[in-house]
BAMITOR-672669 format. One line per field, with one value per residue: residue in one letter; residue number from 1; x, y, z of N, C-alpha, C in turn. Coordinates in steps of 0.1 Angstrom, whole numbers, plus 5000, padded with zeros to 4 digits. Atoms other than C-alpha are relative to their C-alpha. Example, Ala and Ser with C-alpha at 12.3 -4.5 7.8 and 13.67 -1.06 7.14 Angstrom:
% BAMITOR-672669
mimar	a, s;
lumdo	1, 2;
n.xx	5009, 4991;
n.yy	4988, 4989;
n.zz	5000, 5000;
ca.xx	5123, 5137;
ca.yy	4955, 4989;
ca.zz	5078, 5071;
c.xx	5009, 4992;
c.yy	5012, 5011;
c.zz	5000, 5008;
This chain:
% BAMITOR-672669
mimar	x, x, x, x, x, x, x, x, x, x, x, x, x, x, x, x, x, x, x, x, x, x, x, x, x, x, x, x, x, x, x, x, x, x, x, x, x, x, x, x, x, x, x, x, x, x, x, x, x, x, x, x, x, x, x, x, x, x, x, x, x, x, x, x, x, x, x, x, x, x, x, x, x, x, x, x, x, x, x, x, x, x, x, x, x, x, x, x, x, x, x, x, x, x, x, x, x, x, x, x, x, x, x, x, x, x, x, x, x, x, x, x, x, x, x, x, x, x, x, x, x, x, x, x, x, x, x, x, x, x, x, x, x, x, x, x, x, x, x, x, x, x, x, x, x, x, x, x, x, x, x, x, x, x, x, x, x, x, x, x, x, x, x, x, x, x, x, x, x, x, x, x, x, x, x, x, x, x, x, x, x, x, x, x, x, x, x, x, x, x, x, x, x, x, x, x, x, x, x, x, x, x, x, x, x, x, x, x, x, x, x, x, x, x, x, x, x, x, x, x, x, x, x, x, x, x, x, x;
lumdo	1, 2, 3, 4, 5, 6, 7, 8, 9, 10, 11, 12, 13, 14, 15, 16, 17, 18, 19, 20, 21, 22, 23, 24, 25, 26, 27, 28, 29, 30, 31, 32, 33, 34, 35, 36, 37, 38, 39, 40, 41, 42, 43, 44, 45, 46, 47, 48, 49, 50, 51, 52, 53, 54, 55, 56, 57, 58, 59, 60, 61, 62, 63, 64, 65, 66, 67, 68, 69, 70, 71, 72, 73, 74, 75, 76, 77, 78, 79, 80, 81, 82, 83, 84, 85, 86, 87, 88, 89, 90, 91, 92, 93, 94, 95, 96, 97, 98, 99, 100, 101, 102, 103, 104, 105, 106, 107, 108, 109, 110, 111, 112, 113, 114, 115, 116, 117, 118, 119, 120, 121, 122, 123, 124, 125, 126, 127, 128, 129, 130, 131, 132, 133, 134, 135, 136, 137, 138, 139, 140, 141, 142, 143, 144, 145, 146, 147, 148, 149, 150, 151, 152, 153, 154, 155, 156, 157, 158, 159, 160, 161, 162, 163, 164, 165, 166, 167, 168, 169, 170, 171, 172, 173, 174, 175, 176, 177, 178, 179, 180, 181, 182, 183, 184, 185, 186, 187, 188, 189, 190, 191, 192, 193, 194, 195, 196, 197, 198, 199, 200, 201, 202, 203, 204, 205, 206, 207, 208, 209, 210, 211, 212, 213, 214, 215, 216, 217, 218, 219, 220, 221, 222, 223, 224, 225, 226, 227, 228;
n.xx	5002, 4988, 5006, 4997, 4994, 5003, 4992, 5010, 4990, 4989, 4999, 4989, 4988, 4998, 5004, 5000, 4981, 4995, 5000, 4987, 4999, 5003, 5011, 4997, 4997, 5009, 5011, 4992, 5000, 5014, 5005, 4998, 5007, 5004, 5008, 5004, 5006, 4998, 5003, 4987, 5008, 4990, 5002, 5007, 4992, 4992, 4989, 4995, 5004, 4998, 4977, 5007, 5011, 4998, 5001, 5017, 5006, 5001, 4984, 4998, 5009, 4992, 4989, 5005, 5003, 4992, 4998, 5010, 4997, 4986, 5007, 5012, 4992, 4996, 5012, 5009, 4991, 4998, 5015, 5000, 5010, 4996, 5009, 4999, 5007, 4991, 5000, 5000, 4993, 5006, 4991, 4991, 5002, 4986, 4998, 4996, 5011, 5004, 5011, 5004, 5013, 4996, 4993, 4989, 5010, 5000, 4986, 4995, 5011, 4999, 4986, 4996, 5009, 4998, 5005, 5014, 5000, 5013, 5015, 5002, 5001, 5014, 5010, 4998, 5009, 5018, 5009, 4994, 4997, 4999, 4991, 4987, 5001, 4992, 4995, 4983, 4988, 4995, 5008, 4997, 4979, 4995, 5003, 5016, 5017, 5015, 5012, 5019, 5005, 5011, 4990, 4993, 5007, 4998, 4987, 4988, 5002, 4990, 4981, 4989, 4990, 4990, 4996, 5010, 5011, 5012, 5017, 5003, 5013, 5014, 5012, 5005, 5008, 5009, 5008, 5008, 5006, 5004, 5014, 4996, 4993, 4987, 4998, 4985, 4987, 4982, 4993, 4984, 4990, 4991, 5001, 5011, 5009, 5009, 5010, 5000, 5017, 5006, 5013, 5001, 5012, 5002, 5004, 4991, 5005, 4994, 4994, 5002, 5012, 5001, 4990, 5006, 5013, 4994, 4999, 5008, 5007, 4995, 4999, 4989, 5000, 4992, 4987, 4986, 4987, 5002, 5010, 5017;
n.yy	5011, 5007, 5011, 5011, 5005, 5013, 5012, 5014, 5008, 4999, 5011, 5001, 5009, 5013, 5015, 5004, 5004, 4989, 4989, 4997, 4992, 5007, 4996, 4991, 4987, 4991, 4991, 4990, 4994, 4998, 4990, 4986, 4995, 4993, 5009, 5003, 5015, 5007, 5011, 5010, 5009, 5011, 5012, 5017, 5009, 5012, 5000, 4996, 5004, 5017, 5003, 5003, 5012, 5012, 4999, 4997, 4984, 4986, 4992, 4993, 4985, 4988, 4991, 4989, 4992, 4992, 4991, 4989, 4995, 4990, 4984, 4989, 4996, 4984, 4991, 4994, 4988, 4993, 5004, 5008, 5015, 5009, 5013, 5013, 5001, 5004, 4997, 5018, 5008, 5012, 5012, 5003, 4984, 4987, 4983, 4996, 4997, 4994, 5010, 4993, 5003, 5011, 4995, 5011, 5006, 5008, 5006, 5015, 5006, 5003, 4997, 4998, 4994, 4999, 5009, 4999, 4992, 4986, 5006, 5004, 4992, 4989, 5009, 4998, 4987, 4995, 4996, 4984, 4990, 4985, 5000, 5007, 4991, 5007, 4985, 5000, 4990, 4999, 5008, 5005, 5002, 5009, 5011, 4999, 4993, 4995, 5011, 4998, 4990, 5002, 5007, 4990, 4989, 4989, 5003, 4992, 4995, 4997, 5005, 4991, 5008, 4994, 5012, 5009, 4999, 5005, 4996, 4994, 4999, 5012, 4998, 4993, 5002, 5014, 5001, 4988, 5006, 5007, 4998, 5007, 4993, 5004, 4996, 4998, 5000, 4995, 5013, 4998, 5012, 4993, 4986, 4992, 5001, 4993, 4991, 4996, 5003, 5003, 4997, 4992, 4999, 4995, 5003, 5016, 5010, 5005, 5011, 5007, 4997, 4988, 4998, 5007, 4991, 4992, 5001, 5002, 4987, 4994, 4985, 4994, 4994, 5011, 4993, 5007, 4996, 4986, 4991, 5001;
n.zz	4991, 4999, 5007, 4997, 5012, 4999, 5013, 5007, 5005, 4996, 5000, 4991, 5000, 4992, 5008, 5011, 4999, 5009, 4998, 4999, 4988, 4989, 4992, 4995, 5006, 5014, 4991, 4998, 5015, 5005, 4992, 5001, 5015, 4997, 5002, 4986, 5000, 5007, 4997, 5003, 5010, 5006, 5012, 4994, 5014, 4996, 4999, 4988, 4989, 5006, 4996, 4982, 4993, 4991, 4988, 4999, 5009, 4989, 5000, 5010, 5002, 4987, 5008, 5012, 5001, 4995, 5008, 4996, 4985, 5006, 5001, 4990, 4987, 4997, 4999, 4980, 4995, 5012, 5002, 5015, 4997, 5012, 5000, 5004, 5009, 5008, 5010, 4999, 5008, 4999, 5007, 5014, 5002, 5002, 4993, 4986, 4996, 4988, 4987, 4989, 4991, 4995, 4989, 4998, 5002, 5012, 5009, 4996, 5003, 5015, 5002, 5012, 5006, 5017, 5005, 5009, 5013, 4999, 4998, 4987, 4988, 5001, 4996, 4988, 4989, 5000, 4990, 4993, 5013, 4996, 4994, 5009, 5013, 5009, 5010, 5006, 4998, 5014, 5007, 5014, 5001, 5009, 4992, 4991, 5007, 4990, 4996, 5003, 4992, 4989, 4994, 4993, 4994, 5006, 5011, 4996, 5014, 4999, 4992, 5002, 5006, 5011, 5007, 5010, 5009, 4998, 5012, 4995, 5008, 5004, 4989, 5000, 5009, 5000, 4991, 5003, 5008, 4988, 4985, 4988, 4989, 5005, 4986, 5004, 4989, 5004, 5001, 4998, 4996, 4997, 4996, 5011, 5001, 4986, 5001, 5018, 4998, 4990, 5001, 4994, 4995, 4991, 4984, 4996, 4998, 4987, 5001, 5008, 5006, 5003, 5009, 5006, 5000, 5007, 5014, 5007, 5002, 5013, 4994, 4995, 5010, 5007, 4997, 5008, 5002, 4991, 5010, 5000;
ca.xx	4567, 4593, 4600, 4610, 4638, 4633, 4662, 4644, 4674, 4704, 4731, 4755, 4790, 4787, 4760, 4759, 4795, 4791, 4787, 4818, 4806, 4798, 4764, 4775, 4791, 4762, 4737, 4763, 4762, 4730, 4722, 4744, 4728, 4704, 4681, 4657, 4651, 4666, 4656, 4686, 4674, 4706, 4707, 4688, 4708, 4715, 4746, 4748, 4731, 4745, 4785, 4767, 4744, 4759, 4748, 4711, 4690, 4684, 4724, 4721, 4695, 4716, 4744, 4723, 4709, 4739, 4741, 4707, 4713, 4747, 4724, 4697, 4723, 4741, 4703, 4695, 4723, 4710, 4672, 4671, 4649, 4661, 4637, 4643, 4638, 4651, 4666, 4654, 4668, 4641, 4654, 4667, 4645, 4672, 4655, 4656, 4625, 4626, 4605, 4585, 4569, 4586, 4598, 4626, 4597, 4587, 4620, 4628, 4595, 4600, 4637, 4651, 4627, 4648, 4640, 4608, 4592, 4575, 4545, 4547, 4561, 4528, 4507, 4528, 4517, 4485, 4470, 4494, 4489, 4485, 4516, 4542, 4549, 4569, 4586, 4607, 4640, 4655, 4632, 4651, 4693, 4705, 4690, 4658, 4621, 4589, 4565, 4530, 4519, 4494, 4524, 4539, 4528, 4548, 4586, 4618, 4617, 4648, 4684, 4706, 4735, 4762, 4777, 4747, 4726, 4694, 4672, 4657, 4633, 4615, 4607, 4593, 4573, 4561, 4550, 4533, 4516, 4508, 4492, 4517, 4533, 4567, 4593, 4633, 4663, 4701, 4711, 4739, 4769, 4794, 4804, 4792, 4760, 4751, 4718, 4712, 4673, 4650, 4615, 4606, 4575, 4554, 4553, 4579, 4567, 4570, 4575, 4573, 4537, 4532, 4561, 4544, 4508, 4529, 4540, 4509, 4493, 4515, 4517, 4556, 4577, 4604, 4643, 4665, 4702, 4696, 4670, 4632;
ca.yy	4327, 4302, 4272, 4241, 4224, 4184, 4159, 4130, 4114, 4106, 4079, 4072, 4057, 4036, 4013, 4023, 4013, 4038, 4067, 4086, 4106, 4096, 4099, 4125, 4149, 4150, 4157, 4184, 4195, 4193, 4216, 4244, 4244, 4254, 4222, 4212, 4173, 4146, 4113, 4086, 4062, 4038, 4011, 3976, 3955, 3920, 3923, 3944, 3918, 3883, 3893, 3891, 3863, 3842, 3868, 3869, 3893, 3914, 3913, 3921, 3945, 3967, 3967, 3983, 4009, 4017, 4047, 4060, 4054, 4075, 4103, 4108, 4107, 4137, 4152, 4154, 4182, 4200, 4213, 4188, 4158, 4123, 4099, 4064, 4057, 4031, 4033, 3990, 3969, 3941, 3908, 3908, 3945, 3972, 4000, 4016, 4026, 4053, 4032, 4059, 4050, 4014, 4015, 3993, 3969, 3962, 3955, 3930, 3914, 3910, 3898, 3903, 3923, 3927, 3892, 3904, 3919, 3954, 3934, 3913, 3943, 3967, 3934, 3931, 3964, 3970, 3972, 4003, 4018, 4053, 4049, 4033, 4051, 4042, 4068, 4057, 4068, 4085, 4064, 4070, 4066, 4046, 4010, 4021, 4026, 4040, 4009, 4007, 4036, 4018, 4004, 4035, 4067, 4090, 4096, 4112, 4138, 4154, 4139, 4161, 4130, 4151, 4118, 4103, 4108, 4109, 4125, 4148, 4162, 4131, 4127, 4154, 4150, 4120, 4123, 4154, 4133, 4109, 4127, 4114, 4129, 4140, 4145, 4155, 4147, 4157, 4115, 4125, 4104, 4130, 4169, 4180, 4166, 4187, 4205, 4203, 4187, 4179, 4194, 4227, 4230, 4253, 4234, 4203, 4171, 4160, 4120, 4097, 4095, 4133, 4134, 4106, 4126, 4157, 4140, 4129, 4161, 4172, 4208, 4216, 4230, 4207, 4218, 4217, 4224, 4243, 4265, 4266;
ca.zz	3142, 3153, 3135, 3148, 3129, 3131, 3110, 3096, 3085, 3105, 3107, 3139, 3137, 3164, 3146, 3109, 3096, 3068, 3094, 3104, 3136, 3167, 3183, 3209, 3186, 3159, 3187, 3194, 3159, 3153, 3181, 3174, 3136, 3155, 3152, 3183, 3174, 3155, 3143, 3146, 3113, 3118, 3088, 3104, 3078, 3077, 3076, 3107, 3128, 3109, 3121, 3159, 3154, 3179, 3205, 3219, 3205, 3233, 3228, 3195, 3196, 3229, 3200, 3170, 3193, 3208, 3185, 3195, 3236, 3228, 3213, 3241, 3271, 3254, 3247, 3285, 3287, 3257, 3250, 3222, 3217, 3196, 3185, 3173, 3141, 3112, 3082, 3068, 3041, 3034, 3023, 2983, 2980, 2967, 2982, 3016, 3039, 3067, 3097, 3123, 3156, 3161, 3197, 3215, 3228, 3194, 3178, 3206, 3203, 3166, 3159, 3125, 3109, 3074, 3066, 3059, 3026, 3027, 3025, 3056, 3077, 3069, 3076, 3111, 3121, 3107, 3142, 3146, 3115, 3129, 3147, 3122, 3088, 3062, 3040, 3011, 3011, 2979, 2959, 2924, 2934, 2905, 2911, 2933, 2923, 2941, 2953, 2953, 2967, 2991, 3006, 3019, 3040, 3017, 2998, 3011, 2983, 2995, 3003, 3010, 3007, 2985, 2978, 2957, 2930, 2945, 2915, 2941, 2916, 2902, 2937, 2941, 2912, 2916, 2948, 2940, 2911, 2938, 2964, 2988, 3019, 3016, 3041, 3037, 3056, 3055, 3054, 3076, 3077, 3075, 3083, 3051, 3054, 3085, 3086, 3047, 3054, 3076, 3082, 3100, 3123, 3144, 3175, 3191, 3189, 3225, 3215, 3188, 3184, 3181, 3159, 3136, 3140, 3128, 3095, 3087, 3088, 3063, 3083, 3081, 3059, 3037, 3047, 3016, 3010, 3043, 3034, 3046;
c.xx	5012, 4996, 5011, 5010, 5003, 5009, 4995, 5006, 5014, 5011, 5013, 5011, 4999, 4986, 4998, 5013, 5002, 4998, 5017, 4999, 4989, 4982, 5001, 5003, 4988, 4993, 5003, 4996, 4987, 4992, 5003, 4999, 4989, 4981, 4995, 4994, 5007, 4995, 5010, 4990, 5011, 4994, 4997, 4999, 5005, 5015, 5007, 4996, 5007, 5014, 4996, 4992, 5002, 4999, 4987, 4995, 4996, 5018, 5000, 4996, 5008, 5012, 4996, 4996, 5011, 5009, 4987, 4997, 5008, 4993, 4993, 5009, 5007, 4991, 5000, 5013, 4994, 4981, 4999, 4998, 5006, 4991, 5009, 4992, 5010, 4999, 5005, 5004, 4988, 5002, 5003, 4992, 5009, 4996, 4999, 4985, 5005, 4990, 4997, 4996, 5006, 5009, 5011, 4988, 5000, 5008, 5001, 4992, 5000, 5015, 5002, 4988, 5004, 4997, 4985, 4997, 4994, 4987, 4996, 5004, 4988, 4988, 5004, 4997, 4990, 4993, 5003, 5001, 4998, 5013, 5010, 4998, 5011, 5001, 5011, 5011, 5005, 4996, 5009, 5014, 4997, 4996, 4990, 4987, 4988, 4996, 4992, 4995, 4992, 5008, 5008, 4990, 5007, 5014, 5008, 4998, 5014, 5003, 5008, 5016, 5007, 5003, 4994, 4992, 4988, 4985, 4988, 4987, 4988, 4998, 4992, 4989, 4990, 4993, 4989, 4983, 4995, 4995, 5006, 5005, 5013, 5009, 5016, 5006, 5013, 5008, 5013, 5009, 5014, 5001, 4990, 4988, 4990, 4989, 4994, 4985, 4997, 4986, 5000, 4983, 4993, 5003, 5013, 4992, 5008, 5011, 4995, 4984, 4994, 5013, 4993, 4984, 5008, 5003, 4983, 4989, 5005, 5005, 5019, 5006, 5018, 5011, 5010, 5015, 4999, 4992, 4984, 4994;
c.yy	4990, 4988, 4991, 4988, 4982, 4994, 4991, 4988, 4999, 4989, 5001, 4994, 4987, 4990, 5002, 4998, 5015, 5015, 5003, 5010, 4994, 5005, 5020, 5015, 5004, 5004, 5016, 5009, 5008, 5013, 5013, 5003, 5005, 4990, 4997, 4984, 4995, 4988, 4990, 4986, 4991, 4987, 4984, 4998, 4990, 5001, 5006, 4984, 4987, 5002, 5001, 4989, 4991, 5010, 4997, 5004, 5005, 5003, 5012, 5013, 5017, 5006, 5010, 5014, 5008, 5014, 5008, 5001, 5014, 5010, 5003, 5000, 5012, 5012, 5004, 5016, 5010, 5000, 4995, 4987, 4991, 4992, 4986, 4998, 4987, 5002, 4983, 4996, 4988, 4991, 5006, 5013, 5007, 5011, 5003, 5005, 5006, 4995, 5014, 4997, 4983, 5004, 4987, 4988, 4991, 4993, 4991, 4989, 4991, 4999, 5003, 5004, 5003, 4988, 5000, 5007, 5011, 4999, 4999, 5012, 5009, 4986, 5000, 5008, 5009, 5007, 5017, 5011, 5015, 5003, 4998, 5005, 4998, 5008, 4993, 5007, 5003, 4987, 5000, 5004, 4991, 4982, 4993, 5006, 5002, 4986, 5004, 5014, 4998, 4995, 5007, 5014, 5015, 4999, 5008, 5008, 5009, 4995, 5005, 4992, 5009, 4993, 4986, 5007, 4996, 5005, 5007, 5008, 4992, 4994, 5007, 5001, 4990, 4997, 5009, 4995, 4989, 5002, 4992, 5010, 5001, 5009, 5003, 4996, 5003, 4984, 5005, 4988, 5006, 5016, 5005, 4998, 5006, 5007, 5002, 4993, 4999, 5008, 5013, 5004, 5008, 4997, 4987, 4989, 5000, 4982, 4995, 5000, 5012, 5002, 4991, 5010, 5017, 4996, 4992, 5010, 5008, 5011, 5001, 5002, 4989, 5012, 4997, 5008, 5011, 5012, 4993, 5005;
c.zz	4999, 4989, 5006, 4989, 5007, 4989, 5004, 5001, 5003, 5003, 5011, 4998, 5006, 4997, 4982, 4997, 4991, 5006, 5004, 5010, 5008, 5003, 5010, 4994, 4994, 5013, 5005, 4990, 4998, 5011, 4999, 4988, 5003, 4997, 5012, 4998, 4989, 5000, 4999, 4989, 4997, 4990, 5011, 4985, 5006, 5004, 5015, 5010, 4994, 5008, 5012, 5002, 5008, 5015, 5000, 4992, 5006, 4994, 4988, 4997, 5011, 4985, 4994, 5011, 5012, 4997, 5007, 5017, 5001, 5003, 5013, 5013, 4994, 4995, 5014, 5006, 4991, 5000, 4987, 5000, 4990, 5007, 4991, 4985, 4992, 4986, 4996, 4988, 5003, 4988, 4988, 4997, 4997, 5007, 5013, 5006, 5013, 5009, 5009, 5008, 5008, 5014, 5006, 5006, 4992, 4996, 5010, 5000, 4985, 4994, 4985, 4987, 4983, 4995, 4998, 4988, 5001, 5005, 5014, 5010, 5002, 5007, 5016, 5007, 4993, 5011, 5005, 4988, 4997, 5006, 4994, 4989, 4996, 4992, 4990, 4998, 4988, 4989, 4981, 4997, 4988, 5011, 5008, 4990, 5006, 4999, 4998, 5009, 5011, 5013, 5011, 5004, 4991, 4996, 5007, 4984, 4999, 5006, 4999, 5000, 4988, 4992, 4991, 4992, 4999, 4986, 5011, 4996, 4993, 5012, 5007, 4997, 5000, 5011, 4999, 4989, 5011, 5010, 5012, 5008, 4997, 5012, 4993, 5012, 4990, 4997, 5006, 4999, 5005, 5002, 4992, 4998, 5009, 4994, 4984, 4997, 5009, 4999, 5013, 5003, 5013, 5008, 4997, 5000, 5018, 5004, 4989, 4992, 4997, 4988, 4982, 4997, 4991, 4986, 4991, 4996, 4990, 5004, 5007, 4988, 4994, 4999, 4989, 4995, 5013, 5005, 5003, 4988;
């Protein structure tokens, strides 16, 4: 049976600073590894949006996702889907959260969404809480530590990041001991990080909420170092 190869975890040049390939190419990339979907999880970080705050925030917001426009104009040539996704920073928090299901809409509705705490953002979308899912990201890099478990929908348990010391196994572990969901991505930023996670699944998600519905079912198979 086929298997549908889905990245979780991916970061554009043109809005994370610490990526180093364009939109266009990775979609490129990522297609001839032989992937049929990605999720763009650019960094919504103060810092990205504070060196712009003297535009709008429609402005602001057109900048941040001018990495994931990028991707789906050079999808429409290519049978290959990208979703929208983020990779948040909330306020003085150290650790990182994979965001699912938030759509452009929302984010402009709700400006500066890192100035909130974990807390407040799960309370803000409560009503969508089939929809929005929360994955921590390499939960035990030097510096980071799992949250409350009630807090989150499940754990990055693989990161294929070369360039960090994600402890890949005690999240594994701990999710496993936790009874949580667990998902992988490649954290691309650069060449070497091509195709090295992500999740592999019978069927395509078509959009976001079936892509969301998919991880919560748990029914796919965890992509690591390449490797179903």
């Amino acid at each position: 049976m086929k298997k549908y190869k889905i990245e979780l975890h991916a970061h554009s040049a043109e809005t994370s600073r610490c990526g180093s390939i364009g939109a266009e190419e990775m979609v490129k990339k990522y297609d001839e590894a032989g992937y049929s979907a990605l999720v763009l999880t650019d960094h919504y970080y103060a810092r990205f949006f504070e060196e712009i705050s003297y535009l709008s925030w429609k402005d602001q917001l057109e900048n941040y996702l001018k990495g994931y426009q990028t991707a789906c104009e050079a999808a429409k040539n290519l049978d290959f889907k990208v979703f929208l996704g983020l990779e948040i920073k909330f306020g003085d928090d150290p650790n990182e959260y994979l965001i699912y299901g938030l759509n452009k809409d929302f984010l402009f509705k709700h400006p500066n969404l890192y100035q909130l705490s974990l807390e407040e953002f799960r309370t803000l979308t409560v009503d969508q809480k089939d929809e929005v899912l929360v994955f921590q990201a390499h939960p035990f890099r030097p510096g980071m530590a799992p949250v409350s478990n009630a807090l989150l929908d499940g754990l990055e348990v693989y990161n294929g990041n070369p360039r960090h010391d994600s402890q890949n196994d005690k999240a594994l572990c701990y999710a496993k001991k936790h009874e949580l969901k667990m998902i992988s991505g490649s954290d691309f930023h650069e060449e070497e990080d091509l195709a090295r996670g992500g999740i592999a699944a019978a069927g395509l998600p078509s959009d976001m909420r079936e892509l969301c519905s998919l991880l919560r079912s748990g029914e796919y198979d965890l992509i690591k170092d390449g490797i179903i």
